[in-house]
C-alpha positions in Angstrom: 0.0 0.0 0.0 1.1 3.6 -0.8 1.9 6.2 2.5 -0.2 8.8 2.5 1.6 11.0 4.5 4.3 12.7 2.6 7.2 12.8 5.9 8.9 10.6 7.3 6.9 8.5 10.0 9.3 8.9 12.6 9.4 12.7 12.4 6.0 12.4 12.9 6.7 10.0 15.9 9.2 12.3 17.5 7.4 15.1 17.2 4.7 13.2 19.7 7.3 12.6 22.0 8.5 15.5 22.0 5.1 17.6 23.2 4.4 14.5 25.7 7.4 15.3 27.4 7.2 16.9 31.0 10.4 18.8 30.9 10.3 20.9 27.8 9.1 24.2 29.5 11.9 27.0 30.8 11.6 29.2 34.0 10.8 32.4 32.1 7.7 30.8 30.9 6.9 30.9 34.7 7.5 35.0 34.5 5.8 35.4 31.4 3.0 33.7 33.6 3.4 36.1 36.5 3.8 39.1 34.2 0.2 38.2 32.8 -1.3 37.5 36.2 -0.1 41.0 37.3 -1.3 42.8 34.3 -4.7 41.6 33.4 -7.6 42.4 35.2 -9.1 41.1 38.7 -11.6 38.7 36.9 -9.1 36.6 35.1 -7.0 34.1 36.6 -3.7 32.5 36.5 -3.5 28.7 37.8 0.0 26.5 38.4 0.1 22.9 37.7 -1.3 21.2 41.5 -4.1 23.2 41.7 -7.4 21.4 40.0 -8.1 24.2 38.0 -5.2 24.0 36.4 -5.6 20.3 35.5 -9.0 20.7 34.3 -7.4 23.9 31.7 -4.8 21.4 30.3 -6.2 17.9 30.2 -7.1 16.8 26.8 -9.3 14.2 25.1 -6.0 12.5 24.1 -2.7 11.9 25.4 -1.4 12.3 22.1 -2.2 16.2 22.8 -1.1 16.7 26.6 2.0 19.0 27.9 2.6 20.1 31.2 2.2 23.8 31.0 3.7 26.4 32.9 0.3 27.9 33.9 -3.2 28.2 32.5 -4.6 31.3 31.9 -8.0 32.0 32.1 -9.1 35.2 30.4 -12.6 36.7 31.7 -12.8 39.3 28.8 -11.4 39.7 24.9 -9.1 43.1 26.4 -7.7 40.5 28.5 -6.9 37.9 26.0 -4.7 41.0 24.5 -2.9 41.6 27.0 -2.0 38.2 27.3 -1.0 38.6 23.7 0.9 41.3 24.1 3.3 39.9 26.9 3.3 36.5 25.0 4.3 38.6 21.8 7.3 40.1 23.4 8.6 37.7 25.5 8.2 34.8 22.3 6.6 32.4 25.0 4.6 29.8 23.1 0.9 29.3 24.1 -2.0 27.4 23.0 -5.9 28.1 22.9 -8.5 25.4 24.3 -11.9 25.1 24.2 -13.0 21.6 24.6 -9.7 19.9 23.8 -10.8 17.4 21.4 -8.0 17.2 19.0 -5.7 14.7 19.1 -2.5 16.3 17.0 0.0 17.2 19.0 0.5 20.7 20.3 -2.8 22.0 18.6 -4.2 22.8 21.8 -1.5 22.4 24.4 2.1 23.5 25.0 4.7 23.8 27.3 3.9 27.8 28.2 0.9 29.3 28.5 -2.5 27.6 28.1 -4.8 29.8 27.5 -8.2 28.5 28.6 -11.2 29.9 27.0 -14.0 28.6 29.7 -15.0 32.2 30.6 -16.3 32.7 27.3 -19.3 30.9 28.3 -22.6 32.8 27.3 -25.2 31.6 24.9 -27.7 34.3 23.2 -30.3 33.8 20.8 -31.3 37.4 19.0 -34.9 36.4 17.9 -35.1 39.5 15.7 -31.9 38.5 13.9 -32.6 35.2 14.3 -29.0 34.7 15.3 -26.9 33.1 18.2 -24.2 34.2 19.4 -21.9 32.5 21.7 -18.4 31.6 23.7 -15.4 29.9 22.3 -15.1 28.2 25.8 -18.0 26.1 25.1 -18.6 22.4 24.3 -22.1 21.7 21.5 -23.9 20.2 24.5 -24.2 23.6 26.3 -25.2 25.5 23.3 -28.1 23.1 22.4 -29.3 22.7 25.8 -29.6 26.2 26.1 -31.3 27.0 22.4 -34.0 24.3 23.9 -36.3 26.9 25.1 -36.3 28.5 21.5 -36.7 26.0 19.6 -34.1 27.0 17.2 -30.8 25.6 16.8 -27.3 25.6 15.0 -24.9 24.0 12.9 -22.4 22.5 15.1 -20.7 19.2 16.1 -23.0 16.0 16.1 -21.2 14.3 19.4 -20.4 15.3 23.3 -17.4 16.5 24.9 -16.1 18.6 21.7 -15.4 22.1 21.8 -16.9 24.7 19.6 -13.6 26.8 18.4 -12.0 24.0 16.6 -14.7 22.6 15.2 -16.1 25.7 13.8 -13.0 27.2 12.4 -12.1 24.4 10.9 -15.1 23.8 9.2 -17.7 21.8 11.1 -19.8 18.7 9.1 -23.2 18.2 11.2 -26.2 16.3 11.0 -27.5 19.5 9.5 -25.4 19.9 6.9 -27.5 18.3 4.7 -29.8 21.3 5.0 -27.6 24.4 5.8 -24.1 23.0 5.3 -21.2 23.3 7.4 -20.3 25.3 10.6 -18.3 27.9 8.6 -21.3 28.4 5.6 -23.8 29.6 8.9 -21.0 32.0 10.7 -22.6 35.7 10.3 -19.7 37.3 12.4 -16.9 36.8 15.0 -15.0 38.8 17.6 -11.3 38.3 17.3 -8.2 39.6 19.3 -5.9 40.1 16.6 -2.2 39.2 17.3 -1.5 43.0 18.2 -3.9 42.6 21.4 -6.6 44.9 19.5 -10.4 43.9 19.6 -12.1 43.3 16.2 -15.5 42.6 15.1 -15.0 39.9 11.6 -18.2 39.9 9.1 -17.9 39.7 5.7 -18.3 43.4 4.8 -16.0 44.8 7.3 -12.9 42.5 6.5 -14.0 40.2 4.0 -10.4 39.3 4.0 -10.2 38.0 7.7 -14.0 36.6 7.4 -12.7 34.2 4.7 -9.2 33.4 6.5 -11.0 32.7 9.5 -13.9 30.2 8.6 -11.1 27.4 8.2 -8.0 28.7 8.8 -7.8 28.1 12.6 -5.9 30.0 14.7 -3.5 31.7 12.3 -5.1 35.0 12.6 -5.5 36.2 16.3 -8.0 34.0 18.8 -11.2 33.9 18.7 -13.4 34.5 21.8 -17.2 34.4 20.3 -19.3 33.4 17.5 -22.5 34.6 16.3 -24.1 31.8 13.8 -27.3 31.8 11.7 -30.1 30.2 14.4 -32.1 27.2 12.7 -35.8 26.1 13.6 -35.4 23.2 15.7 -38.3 20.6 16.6 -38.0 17.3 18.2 -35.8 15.0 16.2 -36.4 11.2 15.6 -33.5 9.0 15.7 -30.8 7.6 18.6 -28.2 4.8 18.4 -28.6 1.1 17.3 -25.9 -1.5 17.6 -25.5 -4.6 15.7 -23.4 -7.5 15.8 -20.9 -8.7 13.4 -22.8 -11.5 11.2 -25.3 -9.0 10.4 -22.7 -6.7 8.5 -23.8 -8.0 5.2 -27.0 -6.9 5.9 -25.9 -3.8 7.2 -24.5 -2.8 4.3 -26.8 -3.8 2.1 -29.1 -1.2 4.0 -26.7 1.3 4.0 -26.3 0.8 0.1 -29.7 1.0 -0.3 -30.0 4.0 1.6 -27.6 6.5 0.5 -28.8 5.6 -3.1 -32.0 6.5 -3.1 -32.6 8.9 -0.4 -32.3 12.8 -0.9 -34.5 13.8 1.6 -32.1 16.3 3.1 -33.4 16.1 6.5 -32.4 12.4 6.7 -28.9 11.1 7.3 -26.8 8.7 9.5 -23.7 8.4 11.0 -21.4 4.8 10.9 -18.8 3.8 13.1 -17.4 0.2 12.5 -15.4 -0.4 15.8 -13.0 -2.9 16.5 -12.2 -2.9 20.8 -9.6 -4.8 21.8 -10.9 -8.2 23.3 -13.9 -7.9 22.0 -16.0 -8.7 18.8 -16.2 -6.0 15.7 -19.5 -4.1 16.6 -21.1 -1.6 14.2 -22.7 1.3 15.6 -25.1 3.5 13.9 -27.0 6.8 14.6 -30.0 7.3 12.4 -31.0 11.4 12.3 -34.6 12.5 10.7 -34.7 16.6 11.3 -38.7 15.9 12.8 -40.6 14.0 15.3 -41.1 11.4 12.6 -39.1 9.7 9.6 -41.4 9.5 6.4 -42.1 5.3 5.6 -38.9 3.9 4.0 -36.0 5.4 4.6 -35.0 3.7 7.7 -37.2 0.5 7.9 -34.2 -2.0 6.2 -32.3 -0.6 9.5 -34.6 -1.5 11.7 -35.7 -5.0 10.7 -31.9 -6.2 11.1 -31.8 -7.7 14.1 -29.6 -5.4 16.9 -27.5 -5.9 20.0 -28.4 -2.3 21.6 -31.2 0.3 20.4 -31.4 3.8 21.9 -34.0 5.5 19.0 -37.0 7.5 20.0 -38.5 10.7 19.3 -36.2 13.7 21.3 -34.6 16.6 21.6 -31.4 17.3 19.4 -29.3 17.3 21.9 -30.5 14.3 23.5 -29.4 12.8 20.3 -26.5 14.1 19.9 -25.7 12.6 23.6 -26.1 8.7 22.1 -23.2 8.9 20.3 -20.8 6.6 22.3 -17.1 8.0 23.3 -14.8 6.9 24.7 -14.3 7.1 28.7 -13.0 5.2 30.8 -9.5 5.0 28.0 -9.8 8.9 28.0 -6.6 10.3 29.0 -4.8 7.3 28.8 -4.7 6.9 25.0 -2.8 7.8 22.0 -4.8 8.7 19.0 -4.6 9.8 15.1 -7.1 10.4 12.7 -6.9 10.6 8.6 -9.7 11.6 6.4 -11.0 9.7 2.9 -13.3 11.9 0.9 -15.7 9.6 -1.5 -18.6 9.7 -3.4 -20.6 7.4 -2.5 -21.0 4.3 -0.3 -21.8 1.7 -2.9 -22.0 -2.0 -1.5 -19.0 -2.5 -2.7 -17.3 0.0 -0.9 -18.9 -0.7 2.2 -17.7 -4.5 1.9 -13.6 -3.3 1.6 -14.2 -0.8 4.9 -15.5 -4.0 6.4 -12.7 -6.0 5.3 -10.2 -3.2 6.4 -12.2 -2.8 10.0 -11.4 -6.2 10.8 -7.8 -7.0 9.0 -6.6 -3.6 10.6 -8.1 -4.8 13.9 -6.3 -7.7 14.0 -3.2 -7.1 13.3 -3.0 -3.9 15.1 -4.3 -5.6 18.2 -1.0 -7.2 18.6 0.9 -4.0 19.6 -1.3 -2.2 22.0 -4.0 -0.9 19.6 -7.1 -0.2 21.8 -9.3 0.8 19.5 -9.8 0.5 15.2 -12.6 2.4 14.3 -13.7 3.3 10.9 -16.8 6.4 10.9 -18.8 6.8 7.7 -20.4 10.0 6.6 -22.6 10.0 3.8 -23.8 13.3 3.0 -25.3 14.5 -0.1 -24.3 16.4 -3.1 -26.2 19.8 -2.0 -23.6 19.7 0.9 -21.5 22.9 -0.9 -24.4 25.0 -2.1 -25.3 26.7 1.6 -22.8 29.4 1.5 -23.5 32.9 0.9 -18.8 33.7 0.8 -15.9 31.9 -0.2 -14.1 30.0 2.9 -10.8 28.8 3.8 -12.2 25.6 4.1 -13.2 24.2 2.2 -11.5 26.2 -0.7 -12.7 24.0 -3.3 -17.2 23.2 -3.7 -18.1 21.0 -5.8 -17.2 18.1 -8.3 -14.3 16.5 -7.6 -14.0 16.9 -3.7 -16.2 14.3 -2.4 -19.7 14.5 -0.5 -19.9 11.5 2.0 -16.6 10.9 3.7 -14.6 8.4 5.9 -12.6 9.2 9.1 -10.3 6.6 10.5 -9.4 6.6 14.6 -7.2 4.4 16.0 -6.0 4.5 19.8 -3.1 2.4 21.5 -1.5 2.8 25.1 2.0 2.4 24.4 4.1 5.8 23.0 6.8 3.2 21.1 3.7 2.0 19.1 3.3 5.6 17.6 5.2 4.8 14.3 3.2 1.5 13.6 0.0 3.0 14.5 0.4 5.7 11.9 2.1 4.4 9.0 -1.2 1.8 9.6 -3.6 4.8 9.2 -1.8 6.2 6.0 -1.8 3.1 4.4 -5.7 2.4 5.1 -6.6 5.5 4.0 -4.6 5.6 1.0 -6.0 2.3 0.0 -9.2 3.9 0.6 -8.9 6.9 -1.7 -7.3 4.4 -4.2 -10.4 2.2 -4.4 -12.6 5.0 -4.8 -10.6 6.1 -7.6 -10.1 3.1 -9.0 -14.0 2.2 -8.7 -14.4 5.6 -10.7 -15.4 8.3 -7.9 -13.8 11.7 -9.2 -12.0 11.8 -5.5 -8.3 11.8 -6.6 -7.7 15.0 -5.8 -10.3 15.8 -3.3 -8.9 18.0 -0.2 -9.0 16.4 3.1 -10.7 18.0 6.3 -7.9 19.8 8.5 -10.0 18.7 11.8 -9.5 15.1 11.2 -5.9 15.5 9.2 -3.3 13.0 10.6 -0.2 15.1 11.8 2.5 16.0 9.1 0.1 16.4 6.5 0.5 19.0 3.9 -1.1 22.2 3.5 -1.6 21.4 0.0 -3.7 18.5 0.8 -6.2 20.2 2.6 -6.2 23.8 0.6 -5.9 24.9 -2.7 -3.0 26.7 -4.2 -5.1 29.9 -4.4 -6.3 29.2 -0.6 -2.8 28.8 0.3 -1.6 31.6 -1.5 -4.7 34.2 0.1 -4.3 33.1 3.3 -0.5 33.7 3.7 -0.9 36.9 2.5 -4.0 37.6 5.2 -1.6 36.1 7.6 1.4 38.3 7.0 -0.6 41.0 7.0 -2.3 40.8 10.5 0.8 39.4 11.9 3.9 40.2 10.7 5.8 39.6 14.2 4.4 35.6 14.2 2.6 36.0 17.1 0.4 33.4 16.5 3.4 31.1 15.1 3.7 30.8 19.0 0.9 28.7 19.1 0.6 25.0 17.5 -1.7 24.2 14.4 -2.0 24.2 11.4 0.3 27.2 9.9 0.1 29.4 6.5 
């Protein structure tokens, strides 16, 4: 099989040592720390590592992504976060910005200097008139939907628990809804940003359509971002919820699945696939089934639920109660290395479904021998309408259209042992380069379809996920709004 990464391995495996090391960070990181805590106001705080506070601002969804800070920082306002930036600026102390700390690449939300920790920002506000929300980067998807309830309205954000809104928004964002609105970044009317000079900006896309662009996918390469307001959605009761089936009913599962995302363009339909191999246990496929109403029309879902299941969870609900089946990963949390790629594709034919089977359970088992925890494969089968909801041009994803792909596959591995890092993800580049290659090869115009930054493996190129002229725009918006590298202090994904 061909690599699909295009650097050496074990750079790539150094470079995850290197952030899970404990003794990376210098004493003057400790006085940039002190410096901020005496210059900000009263209402932000500075914590040191023994405190809980400061555990809870650093901890991370996996260990692949943990440092031992010098402090956490916890900013109460956006002046605040400038300061910060200021004294970071001219002291060249690196820093990193979490919100739910859900990514597992290393450094992309924590360093060795200064977390900053964004859990202030915490407000959710629905503007009925404008029919907009607006809320804090500190946030996790759970709190803004609970809190929309009462309004019955809603927005496009992530479809599972426990992960943060910043990420997820500026890198893009695929939902359940996207079918219907599109992604995160096609529904973001404006956003506050402290630009790398500690200044406090208001982004839409008539007063710096430059920045608007750069921002809706380009991360954090242009100040930090400490709210959000997004287009608000009318929001019902949903019907769907998680059902589980063993492994001798995959056949049948995909034969339902085929069926499915073949013949059904309802847009307010979808589901979500994860086939999951657990160490010391049996594959299991899990599936969420999503109707945007208190009811699915006859057909769509009825192949699912004749095929006999292990576990069902499916009712009518509230969004966010459905959002809250999707199964994580707890008690392995902290504890576990991960990497993701991405595999844009067409469509889910049988046939296709059949070789992610096949590559579930070969890559199961012979990762199972190191200490691979966890093989899964999640399927995302979207439809071609996904592109047409945006009303500017975005970072990401730089290219619409024919050629980049409309249902997609995102590969997660996990294993406990740091010397398995090199074997774990040469595994996941040669799965999902065999992926691609059978799309290709079974016709699907996917060969040079970009891949999604928030579920890019680490070391993979700029080029893959932008285009030339993305690449090209967003270095100069870059330069331009911080020509002292500021941000280049911080870990990501870098123009």
């Amino acid at each position: 099989m061909t690599r699909l990464l295009e650097v050496p391995l074990s750079a790539i495996s150094g470079l995850i040592g290197l952030f899970v090391s404990t003794g990376l960070w210098r004493a003057d990181y400790n006085a940039t720390c002190s410096e901020i805590a005496a210059s900000v106001s009263s209402a932000s705080k500075v914590h040191y590592n023994g405190s809980s506070r400061f555990g809870e601002n650093t901890e991370n969804w996996s260990f692949t992504n943990s440092q031992i800070s010098a402090c956490s920082f916890e900013p109460a306002n956006a002046q605040d976060v400038g300061i910060a930036l200021q004294l970071l600026a001219k002291n060249r102390t690196p820093f990193a910005v979490r919100g739910g700390g859900h990514s597992p690449n290393p450094g992309f939300s924590s360093t060795p200097g200064v977390q900053i920790a964004m859990r202030s920002f915490s407000e959710v506000v629905y503007d009925q008139d404008a029919q907009t929300v607006t809320f804090g980067m500190g946030l996790v998807w759970e709190d803004v939907y609970s809190a929309l309830i009462q309004y019955n309205v809603t927005v496009v954000g992530g479809r599972s628990f426990g992960v943060g809104v910043g990420g997820f928004i500026l890198g893009g964002g695929y939902s359940f809804l996207s079918n219907e609105y599109g992604l995160s970044v096609d529904n973001i009317v404006s956003l506050e940003l402290v630009l790398p000079n500690g200044q406090v900006a208001n982004i839409t896309k008539s007063s710096n359509p430059d920045l608007f662009y750069g921002l809706r996918g380009g991360f954090n390469n242009f100040g930090i971002v400490t709210t959000v307001t997004m287009k608000a959605h009318p929001q019902s009761l949903v019907w769907g919820g998680l059902i589980a089936y063993a492994e001798q009913e995959w056949d049948a599962f995909n034969n339902a699945t085929a069926n499915m995302v073949s013949t059904v363009t309802d847009p307010k339909a979808t589901v979500y696939i994860s086939t999951n191999y657990v160490k010391g246990e049996p594959p299991l496929i899990t599936t969420i089934l999503f109707y945007d109403g208190p009811t699915y029309p006859d057909g769509i879902y009825d192949e699912f639920l004749t095929i006999p299941y292990i576990e069902q969870d499916i009712s009518t609900r509230t969004f966010v109660s459905l959002a809250g089946t999707i199964p994580l990963i707890p008690s392995l949390r902290y504890v576990i290395w991960l990497v993701t790629y991405w595999v844009p594709v067409e469509e889910f034919t049988l046939s296709m479904l059949e070789m992610i089977q096949n590559q579930t359970v070969f890559y199961g088992d012979l990762l199972s021998e190191s200490s691979a925890v966890l093989v899964s494969y999640d399927l995302i089968p979207l439809l071609p309408s996904l592109y047409d909801h945006s009303e500017a041009p975005s970072a990401f994803p730089s290219l619409r259209g024919p050629g980049q792909g409309h249902s997609f596959i995102e590969i997660l591995y996990g294993w406990t042992n740091q010397s398995d890092d090199e074997v774990m993800i040469q595994a996941g580049a040669e799965s999902a380069a065999y992926m691609k290659q059978f799309a290709v090869d079974a016709g699907q115009n996917v060969s040079n379809a970009l891949q999604y930054p928030n579920a890019a493996a680490p070391g993979t190129p700029l080029t893959n996920m932008y285009s030339q002229g993305a690449l090209e725009r967003l270095s100069f918006i870059r330069a331009t709004v911080d020509p002292g590298d500021v941000m280049g202090l911080a870990g990501g994904w870098k123009f």
